[in-house]
C-alpha positions, -999 to 999 in steps of 0.1 A, spaced: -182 144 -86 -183 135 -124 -193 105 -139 -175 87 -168 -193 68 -195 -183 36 -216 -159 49 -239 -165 20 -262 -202 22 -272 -217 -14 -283 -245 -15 -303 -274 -37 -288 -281 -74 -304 -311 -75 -313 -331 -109 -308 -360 -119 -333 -395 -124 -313 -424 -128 -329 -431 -103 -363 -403 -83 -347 -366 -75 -333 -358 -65 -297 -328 -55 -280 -312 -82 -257 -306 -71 -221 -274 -59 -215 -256 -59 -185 -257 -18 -184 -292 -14 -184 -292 -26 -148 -280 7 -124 -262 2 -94 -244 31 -75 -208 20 -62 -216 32 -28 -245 39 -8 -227 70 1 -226 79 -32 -253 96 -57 -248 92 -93 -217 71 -94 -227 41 -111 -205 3 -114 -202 4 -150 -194 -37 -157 -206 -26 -194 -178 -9 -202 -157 -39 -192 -183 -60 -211 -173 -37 -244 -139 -37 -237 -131 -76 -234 -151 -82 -269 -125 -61 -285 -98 -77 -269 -106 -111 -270 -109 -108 -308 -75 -95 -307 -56 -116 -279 -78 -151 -291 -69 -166 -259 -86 -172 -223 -83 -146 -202 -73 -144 -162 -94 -128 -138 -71 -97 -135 -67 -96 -174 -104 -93 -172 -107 -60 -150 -74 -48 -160 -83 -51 -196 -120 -41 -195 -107 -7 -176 -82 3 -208 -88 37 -225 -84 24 -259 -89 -11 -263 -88 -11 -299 -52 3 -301 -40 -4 -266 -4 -26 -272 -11 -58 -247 18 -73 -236 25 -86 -200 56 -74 -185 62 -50 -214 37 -30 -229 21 1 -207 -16 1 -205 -37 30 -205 -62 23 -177 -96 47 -166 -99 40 -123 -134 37 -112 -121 55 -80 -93 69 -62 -88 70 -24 -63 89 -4 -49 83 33 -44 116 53 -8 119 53 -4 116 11 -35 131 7 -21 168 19 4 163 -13 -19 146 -39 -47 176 -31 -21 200 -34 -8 190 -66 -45 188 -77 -49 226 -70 -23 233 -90 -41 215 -122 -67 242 -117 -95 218 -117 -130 225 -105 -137 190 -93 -123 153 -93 -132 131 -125 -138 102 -106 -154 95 -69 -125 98 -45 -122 100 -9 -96 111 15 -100 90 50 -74 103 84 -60 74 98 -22 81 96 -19 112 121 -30 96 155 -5 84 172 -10 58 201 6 66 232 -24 59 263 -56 45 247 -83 53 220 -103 78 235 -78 102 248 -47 95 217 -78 107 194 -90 139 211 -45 146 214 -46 141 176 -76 161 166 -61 192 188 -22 185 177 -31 180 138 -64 205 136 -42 226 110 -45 198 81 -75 181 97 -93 218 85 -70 217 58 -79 183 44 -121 188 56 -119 223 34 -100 213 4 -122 178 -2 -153 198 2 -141 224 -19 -132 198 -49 -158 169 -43 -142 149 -24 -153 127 2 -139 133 38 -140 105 65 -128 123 99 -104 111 125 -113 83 142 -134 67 114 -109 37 110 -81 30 88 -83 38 51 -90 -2 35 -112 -10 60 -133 19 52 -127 14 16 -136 -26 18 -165 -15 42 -184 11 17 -166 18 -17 -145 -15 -28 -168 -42 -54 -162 -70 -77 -149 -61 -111 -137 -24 -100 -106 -7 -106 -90 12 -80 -61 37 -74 -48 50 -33 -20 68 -23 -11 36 4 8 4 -7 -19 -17 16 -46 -8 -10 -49 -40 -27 -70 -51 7 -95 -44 -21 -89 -73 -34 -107 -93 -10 -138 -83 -27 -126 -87 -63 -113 -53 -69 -85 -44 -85 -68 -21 -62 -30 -11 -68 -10 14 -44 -1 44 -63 21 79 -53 0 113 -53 12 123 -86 -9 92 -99 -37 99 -83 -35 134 -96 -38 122 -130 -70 104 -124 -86 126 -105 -79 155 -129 -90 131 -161 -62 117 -174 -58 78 -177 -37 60 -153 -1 39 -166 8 7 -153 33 -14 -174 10 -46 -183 12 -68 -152 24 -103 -155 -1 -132 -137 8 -150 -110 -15 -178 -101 -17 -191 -61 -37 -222 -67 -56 -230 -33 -69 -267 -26 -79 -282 8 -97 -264 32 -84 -240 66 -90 -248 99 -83 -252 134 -50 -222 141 -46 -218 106 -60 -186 94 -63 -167 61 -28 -145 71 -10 -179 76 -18 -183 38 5 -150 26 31 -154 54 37 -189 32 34 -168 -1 58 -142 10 84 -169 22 84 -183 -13 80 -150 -34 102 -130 -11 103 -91 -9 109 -87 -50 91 -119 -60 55 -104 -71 72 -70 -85 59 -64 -123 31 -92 -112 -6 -95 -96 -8 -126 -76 -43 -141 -87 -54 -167 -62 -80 -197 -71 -89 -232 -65 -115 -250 -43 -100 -239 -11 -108 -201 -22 -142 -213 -10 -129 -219 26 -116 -184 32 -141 -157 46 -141 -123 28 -125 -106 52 -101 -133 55 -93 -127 15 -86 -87 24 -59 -100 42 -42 -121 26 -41 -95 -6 -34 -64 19 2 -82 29 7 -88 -10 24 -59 -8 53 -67 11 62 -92 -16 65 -65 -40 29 -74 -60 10 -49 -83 -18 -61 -63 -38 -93 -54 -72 -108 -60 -98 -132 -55 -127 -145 -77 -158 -133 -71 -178 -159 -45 -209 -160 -20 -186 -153 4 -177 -120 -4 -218 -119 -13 -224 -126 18 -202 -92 34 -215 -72 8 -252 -80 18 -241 -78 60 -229 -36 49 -259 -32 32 -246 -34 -4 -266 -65 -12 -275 -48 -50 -239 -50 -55 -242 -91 -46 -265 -94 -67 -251 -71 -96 -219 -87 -88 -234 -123 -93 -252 -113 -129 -217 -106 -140 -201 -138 -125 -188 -151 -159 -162 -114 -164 -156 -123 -124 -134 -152 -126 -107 -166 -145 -116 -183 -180 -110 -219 -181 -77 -226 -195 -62 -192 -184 -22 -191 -187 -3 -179 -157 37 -167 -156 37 -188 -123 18 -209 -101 21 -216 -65 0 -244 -50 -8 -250 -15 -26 -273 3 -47 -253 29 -53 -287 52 -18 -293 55 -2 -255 62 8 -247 96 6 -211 108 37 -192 103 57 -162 121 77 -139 93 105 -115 107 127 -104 124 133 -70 102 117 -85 68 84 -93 60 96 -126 44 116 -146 64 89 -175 69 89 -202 98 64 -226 106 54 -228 141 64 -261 146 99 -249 140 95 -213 154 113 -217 191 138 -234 182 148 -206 153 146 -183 183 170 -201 201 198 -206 176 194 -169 162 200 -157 194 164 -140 192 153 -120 222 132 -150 237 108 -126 258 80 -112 244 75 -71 253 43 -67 230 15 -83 210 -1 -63 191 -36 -70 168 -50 -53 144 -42 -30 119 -54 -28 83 -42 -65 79 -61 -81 108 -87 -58 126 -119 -75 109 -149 -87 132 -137 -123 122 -105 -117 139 -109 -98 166 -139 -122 178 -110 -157 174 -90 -135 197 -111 -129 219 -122 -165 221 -84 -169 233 -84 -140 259 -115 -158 273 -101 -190 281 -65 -176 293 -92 -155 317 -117 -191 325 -81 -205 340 -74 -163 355 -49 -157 334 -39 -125 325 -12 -112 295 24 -112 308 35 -91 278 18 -58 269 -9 -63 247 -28 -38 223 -58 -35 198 -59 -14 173 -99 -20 154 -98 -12 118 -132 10 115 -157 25 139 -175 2 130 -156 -25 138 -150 -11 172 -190 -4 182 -197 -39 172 -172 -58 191 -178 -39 219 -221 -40 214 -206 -77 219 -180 -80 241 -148 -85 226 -134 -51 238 -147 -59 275 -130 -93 273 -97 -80 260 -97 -51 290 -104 -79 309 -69 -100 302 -51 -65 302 -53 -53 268 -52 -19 259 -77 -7 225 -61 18 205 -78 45 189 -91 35 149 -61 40 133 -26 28 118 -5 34 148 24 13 157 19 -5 125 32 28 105 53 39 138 27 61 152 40 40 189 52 67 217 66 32 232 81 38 268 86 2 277 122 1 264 147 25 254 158 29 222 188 7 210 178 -13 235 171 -53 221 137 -68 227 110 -89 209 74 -78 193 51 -100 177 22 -78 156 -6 -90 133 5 -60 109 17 -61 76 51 -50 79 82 -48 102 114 -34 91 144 -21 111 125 5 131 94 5 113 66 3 143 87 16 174 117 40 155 143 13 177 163 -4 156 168 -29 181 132 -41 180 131 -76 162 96 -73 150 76 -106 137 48 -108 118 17 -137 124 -17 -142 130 -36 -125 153 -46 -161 169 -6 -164 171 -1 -133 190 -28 -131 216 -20 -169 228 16 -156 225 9 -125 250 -5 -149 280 32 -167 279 52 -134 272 77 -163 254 86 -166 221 97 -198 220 57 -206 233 33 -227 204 -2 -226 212 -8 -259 192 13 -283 213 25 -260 245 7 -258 278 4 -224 302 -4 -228 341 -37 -215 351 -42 -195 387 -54 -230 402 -20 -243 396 -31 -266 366 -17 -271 331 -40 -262 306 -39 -259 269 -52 -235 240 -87 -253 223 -85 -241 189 -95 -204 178 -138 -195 169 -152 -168 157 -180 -152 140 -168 -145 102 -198 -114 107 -216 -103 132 -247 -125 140 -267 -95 151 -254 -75 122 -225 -43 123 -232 -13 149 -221 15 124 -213 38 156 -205 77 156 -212 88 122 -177 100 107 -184 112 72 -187 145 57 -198 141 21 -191 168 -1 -212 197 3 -242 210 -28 -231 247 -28 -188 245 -28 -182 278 -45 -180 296 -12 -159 271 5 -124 289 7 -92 264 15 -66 281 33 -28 273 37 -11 302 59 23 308 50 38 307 80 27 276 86 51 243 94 28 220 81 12 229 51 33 247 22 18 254 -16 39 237 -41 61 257 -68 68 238 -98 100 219 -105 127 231 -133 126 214 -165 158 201 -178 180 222 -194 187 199 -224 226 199 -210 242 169 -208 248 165 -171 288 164 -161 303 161 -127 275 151 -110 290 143 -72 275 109 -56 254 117 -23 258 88 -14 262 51 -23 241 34 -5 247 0 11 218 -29 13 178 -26 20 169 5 13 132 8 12 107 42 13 110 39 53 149 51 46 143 72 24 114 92 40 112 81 76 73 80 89 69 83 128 73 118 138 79 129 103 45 125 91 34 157 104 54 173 74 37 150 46 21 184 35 51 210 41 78 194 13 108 216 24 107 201 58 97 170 53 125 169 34 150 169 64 143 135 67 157 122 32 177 90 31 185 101 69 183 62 72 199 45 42 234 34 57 267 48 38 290 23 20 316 49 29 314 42 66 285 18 75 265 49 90 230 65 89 230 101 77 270 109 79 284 113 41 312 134 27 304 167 11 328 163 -22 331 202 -27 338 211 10 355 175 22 332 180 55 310 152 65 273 160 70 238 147 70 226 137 39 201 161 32 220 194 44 249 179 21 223 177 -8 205 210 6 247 224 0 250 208 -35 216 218 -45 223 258 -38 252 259 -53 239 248 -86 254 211 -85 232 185 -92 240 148 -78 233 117 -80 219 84 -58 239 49 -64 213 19 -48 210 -16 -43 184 -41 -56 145 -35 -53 155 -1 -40 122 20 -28 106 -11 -15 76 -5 11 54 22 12 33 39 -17 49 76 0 59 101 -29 76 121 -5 111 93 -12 106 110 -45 96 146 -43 124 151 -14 155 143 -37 137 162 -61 131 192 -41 174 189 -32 183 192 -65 188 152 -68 189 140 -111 191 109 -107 186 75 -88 208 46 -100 202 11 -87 206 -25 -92 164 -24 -95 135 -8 -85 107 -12 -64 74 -10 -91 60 19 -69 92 42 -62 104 40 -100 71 54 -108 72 84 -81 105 88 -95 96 91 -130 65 115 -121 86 142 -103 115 145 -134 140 121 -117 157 100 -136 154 65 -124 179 43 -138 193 6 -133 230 -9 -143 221 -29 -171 247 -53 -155 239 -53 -114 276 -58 -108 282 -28 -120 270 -16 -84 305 -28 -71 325 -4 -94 313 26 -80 326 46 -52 307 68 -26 332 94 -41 328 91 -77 316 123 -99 297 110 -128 289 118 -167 254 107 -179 254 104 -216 227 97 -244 196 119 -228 200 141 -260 187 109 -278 167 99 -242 140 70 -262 128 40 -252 147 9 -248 177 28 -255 203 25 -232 219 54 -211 260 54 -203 273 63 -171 310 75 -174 321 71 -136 353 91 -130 368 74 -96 389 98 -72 425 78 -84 418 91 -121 402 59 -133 371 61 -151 344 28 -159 320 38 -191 287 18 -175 256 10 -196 225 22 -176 189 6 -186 155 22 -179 122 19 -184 109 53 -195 82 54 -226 77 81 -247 50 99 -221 75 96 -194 105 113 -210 80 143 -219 78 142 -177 116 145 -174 118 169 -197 91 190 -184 109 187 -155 77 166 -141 48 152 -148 23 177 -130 46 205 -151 31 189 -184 1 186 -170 -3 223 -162 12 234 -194 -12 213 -215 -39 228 -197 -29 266 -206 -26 255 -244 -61 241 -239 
């Protein structure tokens, strides 16, 4: 892997001594690799230390703490426009990191760059392709033999290019990443919307689609539109069943879904100091569902203290000489600031079917009884990226072990799903995994399982309604069991382990009393735990494969037969024609989020093969024309049809159509594949009410035209049968508005202003017919 220098080369100030001048220390004559993994990839907090002295001499204000990274990460920060919520920022990634089922895309449109190696230290990590159907031990060895095709795939390719390979059952992705690669002051890009877990060690870390990644790792910079700042202002201290998780279920009540979108929530205070590291990873990992470019904390001892306990204690102290670029400067102007008092908030339980409905546990049971909620609880689930730290798995067990002092045992299923192997030898070195077999927990393998629908649930049929309570992240219609039945809540994973014992929703831990086997009432103490491991971690099977010295002779090989794997061709540029006639697909009614769009479950095992995998698109999104999934009207034939044969229809007979969606439309996942697969079925262009910050992007990189009504209520004039005129792309420019002429089956027509937010570079991608296509054809004029 290459290394990058500071592109912005200070001279040293020299400091008079005695008869003669010496250079003062700077902060990049200290060398300190990124990762003990890692040789010759170096933290280079100089180039942010270069960077910032330009800007503040042109800004000539105090900065916030992700101002500071963000802005000491630019690629010209002499000539770089800065202006939140407007302005597009060059940025240069200290690292990229991709999750097994977007990596098979993002290393396949990184062949096609022709590249020898990746610019910058990445690492692919499989944690997406086991699915959990028995247990850990035997769901692993069923994924290794059902997915060995891109496992050898995936282990060939990232030797073959540099890359470093962590193998199945390592753990999931941001616990790995938080574990060995994430440190203060870094700026990171992964193909997952749950990378900003970084966060909880001061990293920048934003959720990007493959084609993003592409760019870094083949040495271009990376293009985020300048974030806004929000400020979560944190006083008081957390205790008792409070956890760190409680704090963003509260964040995403008040933000909702779309609230952080365009934004990084930046959290400080005094009660900053109260939250473990760990505990900080969390609360920036669920950032996500409120739409967030990503979240972070100041640097503290407390994330010192987790470096130092997975032997990164250089970085501590690295991290500690650079303290004053590591926090916010005093006086710092935020767009918004939330405060909340950590000694007065309860814990919370989000859901059903959206990650930010918020209630307060004190209120909980009786919102389950006037909703008409499904009052028995089928499954508790812990874990996951969110929640599967020692911290957290060691409060839950202090739970399971006095439900089992009063022999108890869980009336509702109950699973764990550890984050890491590491995670997993230590707590069950120390007993956490014997006490929770104990109760009648089941441990999952190391991996995302239910939380990404990787569930072969039998306990209920589908359609059929019932109640889950998870410590994940997420829990749309469908998201962890494919039964859109399932209302799906969201807490702590204190919450849901004192939740399975009484197998009741309407049960509160704080206040409610279970029977023990004696016949006695007996109530919850509050949660302890160990925020790390007093005898250290146990760093278990070894899982890495680094990248090999001699990878000339590595071959990678995708047969062509093959279902699941499938080299890309490249996309047609436009043809400079205005577009006429374009039929709608379909017009789609309410939430329609990348889960929709590009179902996960059983579909992930065509994230590398794009012409199946794109079966699956917008097989979810319900029809205004008929409140259905997956029925619409073929306009040419009159026959109705699934959405993707009818696009598959219009597609091969040279008719290109269009999408009509609601607001924050693309909201979820990081997954390119809701943007390659309309691309791929001849789709031009996506029209919404507004975007999610993610999906508008994969749009834009694969030559679709993402496009918003410049008046939302514009939504309403449109019919699911409309054929449509796009007008202006001859003059296609920034800030300049598109017009939509919308010709209505009665003969009516609406002329409808259409607003984007394509720059100059992007509308080179549309016209290249993507971004990968300009890419590629700069390369051959170089």
């Amino acid at each position: 892997m290459l290394t990058r220098t500071s592109r912005t080369v200070a001279k040293r100030r020299l400091v008079p001594t005695k008869g003669m001048a010496t250079a003062a220390p700077r902060i990049g004559d200290t060398k300190v690799r990124m990762s003990p993994l890692e040789e010759g990839n170096y933290i280079n907090y100089q180039r942010i230390e270069d960077n910032l002295a330009i800007v503040r001499k042109r800004l000539n204000r105090p900065l916030t703490l992700s101002e500071k990274i963000l802005y000491g990460h630019l690629d010209d920060p002499v000539n770089e426009q800065i202006i939140r919520g407007t302005s597009y920022l060059k940025l240069r990634p200290d690292r990229v990191a991709c999750q097994d089922a977007t990596a098979q895309m993002a290393i396949l449109q990184f062949m096609s760059a022709g590249m020898p190696t990746t610019a910058v230290p990445t690492t692919v990590h499989c944690d997406h392709l086991i699915e959990a159907q028995v247990g850990g031990v035997k769901d692993l060895a069923r994924a290794i033999d059902i997915n060995r095709e891109v496992y050898d795939f995936l282990a060939t390719a990232t030797a073959k290019y540099g890359i470093g390979f962590w193998k199945p059952g390592s753990g999931i992705i941001h616990q790995i990443i938080l574990e060995n690669y994430a440190f203060p002051g870094g700026l990171m890009i992964g193909t997952d919307s749950h990378t900003p877990n970084a966060g909880g060690l001061g990293m920048i870390a934003c959720g990007v689609g493959g084609a993003d990644a592409v760019d870094v790792m083949a040495d271009l910079p990376w293009e985020l539109k300048c974030p806004k700042v929000i400020g979560v202002n944190l006083t008081g201290q957390i205790s008792g069943w409070t956890t760190p998780k409680d704090v963003i279920l509260k964040v995403a009540g008040i933000l909702t879904v779309k609230g952080g979108t365009g934004a990084i929530v930046e959290y400080t205070g005094p009660g900053v100091q109260s939250l473990s590291c760990t505990g900080m990873a969390t609360i920036c990992n669920m950032g996500a569902e409120i739409g967030a470019t990503t979240s972070l904390f100041p640097y503290n001892s407390r994330m010192g203290d987790y470096l130092r306990a997975t032997k990164r204690g250089d970085i501590a102290d690295y991290a500690k000489q650079f303290q004053h670029n590591l926090k916010p400067d005093e006086g710092a102007e935020y767009d918004q600031v939330i405060e909340i008092n950590l000694s007065e908030l309860e814990p919370h339980i989000n859901g059903p079917f959206t990650p930010d409905l918020a209630t307060p546990i004190s209120k909980f049971a009786q919102a389950v009884k006037e909703n008409n909620w499904p009052q028995e609880l089928k499954v508790g689930l812990i874990g996951s990226c969110t929640n599967s730290s020692y911290e957290d798995m060691s409060r839950s067990a202090s739970i399971a072990r006095q439900a089992a002092d009063h022999g108890l045992e869980v009336k509702s299923k109950f699973t764990i799903t550890p984050g890491s192997e590491q995670v997993r030898a230590t707590i069950e070195r120390d007993g956490q995994i014997g006490m929770f077999e104990s109760v009648g927990g089941v441990v999952l393998a190391n991996a995302c399982g239910p939380c990404i629908g990787q569930w072969d649930r039998r306990d209920v049929k589908k359609g059929e309604k019932n109640s889950i309570i998870t410590s994940y992240n997420r829990n749309f219609t469908g998201r962890n069991d494919a039964n859109p039945a399932t209302h799906a809540f969201v807490a702590s994973p204190d919450i849901v382990t004192a939740m399975t014992f009484a197998g009741d929703l309407t049960f509160n831990p704080l206040t409610d009393s279970l029977t023990g086997s004696d016949g006695k009432p007996f109530k919850f103490e509050d949660p302890s735990g160990n925020e790390l491991p007093p005898r250290g971690y146990d760093p278990g099977e070894d899982t890495f494969q680094p990248p090999p010295e001699d990878r000339a002779s590595v071959n990678v090989i995708v047969s062509p037969t093959s279902d699941r794997l499938q080299l890309l061709k490249p996309f047609q540029p436009w043809d400079g024609k205005q577009p006429t006639d374009l039929p709608v697909l379909i017009k789609v009614l309410g939430k329609c989020t990348t889960d929709h769009i590009s179902a996960g479950g059983p579909w992930l095992k065509y994230r590398g093969h794009l012409q199946n995998i794109s079966q699956n698109c917008l097989i979810g999104a319900i029809n205004i024309a008929n409140k259905e999934a997956n029925k619409v009207e073929n306009q040419v034939t009159g026959e109705w049809g699934g959405v993707p044969q009818t696009a598959a229809y219009y597609r091969d007979h040279g008719i290109k159509w269009v999408v009509i969606g609601d607001h924050n439309y693309g909201e979820g996942s990081s997954r390119e594949h809701a943007a390659l697969e309309p691309r791929y079925l001849g789709g031009l262009a996506i029209i919404t009410r507004s975007f999610a910050r993610i999906h508008e992007t994969n749009l834009k990189k694969q030559g679709m035209l993402a496009l918003t009504f410049a008046d939302p209520a514009d939504y309403d004039k449109m019919t699911p049968n409309d054929k449509v005129d796009i007008k202006g792309l001859e003059s296609f420019a920034p800030g300049k508005n598109l017009t939509l002429v919308a010709k209505h089956p009665d003969g009516t027509t609406d002329e409808i202003s259409l607003a984007h937010s394509f720059n100059e570079g992007q509308i080179e991608w549309f016209k290249a017919g993507s971004a990968l296509n300009l890419m590629a054809s700069k390369a051959k004029k170089n």
